[in-house]
N, C-alpha and C positions, 0 to 999 in steps of 0.2 A: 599302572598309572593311567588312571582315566584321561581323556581331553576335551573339551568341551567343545560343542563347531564353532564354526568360524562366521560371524555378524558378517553381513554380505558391506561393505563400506555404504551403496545406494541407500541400503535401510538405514544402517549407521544412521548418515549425514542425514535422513529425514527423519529420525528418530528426535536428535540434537536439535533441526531445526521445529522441530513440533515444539520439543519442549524450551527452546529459546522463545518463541513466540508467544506461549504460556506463562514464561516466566515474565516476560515484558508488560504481559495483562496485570498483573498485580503490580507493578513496579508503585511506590506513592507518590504521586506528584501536587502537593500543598497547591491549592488553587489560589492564590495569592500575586497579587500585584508585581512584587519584586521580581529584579531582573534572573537572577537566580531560579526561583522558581516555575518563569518563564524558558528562561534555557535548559531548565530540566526536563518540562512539556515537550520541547521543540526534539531532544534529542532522543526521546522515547520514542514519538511519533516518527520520527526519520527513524529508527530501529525497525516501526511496524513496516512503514514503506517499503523498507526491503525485505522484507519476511515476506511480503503479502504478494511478491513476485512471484518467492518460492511455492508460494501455494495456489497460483491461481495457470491454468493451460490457458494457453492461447490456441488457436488455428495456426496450420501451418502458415497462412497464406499472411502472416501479422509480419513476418521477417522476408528481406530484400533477399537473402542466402542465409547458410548453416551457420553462417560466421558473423553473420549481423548482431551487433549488442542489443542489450534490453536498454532502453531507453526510458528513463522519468523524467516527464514536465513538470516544477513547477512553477505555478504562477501566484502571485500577489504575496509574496513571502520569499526574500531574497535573501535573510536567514536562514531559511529550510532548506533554500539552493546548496547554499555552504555546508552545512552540515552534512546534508544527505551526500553530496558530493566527495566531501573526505571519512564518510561511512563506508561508501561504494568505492574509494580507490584499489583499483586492482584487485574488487572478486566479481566472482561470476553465480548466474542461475542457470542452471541446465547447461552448463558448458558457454556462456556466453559472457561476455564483458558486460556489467553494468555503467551508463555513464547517465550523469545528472544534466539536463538541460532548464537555463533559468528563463523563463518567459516572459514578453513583455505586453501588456494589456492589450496593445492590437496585433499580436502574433499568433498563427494560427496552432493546430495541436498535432500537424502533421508528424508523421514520421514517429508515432510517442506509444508507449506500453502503457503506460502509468503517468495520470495525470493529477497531481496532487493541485488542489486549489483552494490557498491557504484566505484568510478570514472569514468574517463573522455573512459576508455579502453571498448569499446563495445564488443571488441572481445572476452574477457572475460567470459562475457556469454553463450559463446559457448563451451568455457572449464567446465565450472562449472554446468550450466544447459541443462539436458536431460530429460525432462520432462515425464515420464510413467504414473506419476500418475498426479490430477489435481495439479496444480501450479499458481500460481498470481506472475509472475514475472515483478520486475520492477526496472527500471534502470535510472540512471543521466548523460547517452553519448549521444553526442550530436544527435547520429544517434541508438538509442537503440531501438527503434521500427522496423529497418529495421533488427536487430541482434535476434529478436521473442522477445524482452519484450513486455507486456500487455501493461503496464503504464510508462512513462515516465516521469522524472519531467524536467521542462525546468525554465529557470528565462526570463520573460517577465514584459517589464516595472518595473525593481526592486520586482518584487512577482516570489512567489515560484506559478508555477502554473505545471499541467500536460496536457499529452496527451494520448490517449487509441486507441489503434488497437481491434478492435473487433475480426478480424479474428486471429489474436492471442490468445485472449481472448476464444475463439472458437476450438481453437486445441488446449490450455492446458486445456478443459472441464470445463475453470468457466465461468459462467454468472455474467453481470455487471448490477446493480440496473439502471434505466435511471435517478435516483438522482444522480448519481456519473458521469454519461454522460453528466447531464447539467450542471454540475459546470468545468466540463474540457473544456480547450484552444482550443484543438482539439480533433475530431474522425473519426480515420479514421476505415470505413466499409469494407474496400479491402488491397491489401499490401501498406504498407506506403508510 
């Protein structure tokens, strides 16, 4: 009786999350008015949020201690607060607690891993994000890559899909898995 080895669980769990995040890229979401179809947008995109933890390093120097949780801001979308909030209840990335922080227009982005900044308003970003320390900011205007977001979600062919500036990615000190680069729409390596 032969035995096959043994999948190391680390690969496992990144195996799973590669192909959850893939799987999330095609999910359909009917571009359409209805509430419905909006709260189907909302809860994809809170899925990628936290996938896109999984896939992106920080520097050590982004956490207070070992024990420090990953923390998301968002702002202008008090919706996505909620959501992503009871998506994140009690799991973790890299051994770490994720908790949701909801933002308010003159609140700064201290203290945050991941800054989601929901609407259509790019300029926005530029209010609310000053990036000192590393940051994964990511945004839903049409033009949010060209305003310094990392990640952008766009809707192509009815899916929730994104796009990734590297050089972005590069000036707020995170690094992007090339898992996370081959499931996105676009990448751009220079400015948008």
């Amino acid at each position: 009786m032969s035995r096959r080895p043994a999948v190391l669980p680390s690969r496992r769990s990144l195996l799973a999350g590669a192909m959850a995040l893939a799987a999330c890229t095609f999910v359909v979401v009917p571009v359409r008015a209805d509430s419905a179809a909006q709260d189907m947008e909302r809860k994809v995109k809170a899925a990628f949020l936290y996938k896109f933890l999984m896939f992106a390093e920080f520097p050590p120097t982004a956490f207070a201690d070992p024990a420090a949780p990953m923390v998301i801001g968002v702002a202008a979308d008090d919706a996505m607060a909620r959501d992503l909030a009871q998506l994140v209840a009690g799991r973790t990335v890299n051994r770490r607690p994720v908790v949701v922080r909801a933002l308010r227009e003159d609140e700064a982005a201290d203290g945050l891993h991941l800054l989601f900044v929901g609407g259509s308003d790019a300029a926005r970003l530029a209010r609310i994000a000053r990036p000192a320390a590393p940051l994964l900011i990511v945004t839903e205007a049409a033009n949010g890559l060209q305003h310094g977001s990392v990640i952008n979600f766009r809707i192509v062919a009815e899916r929730v899909r994104f796009d990734v500036s590297l050089e972005a990615a590069d000036k707020n000190k995170i690094k992007l898995s090339s898992r996370l680069l081959t499931v996105a729409n676009l990448v751009h390596k220079g400015a948008p």
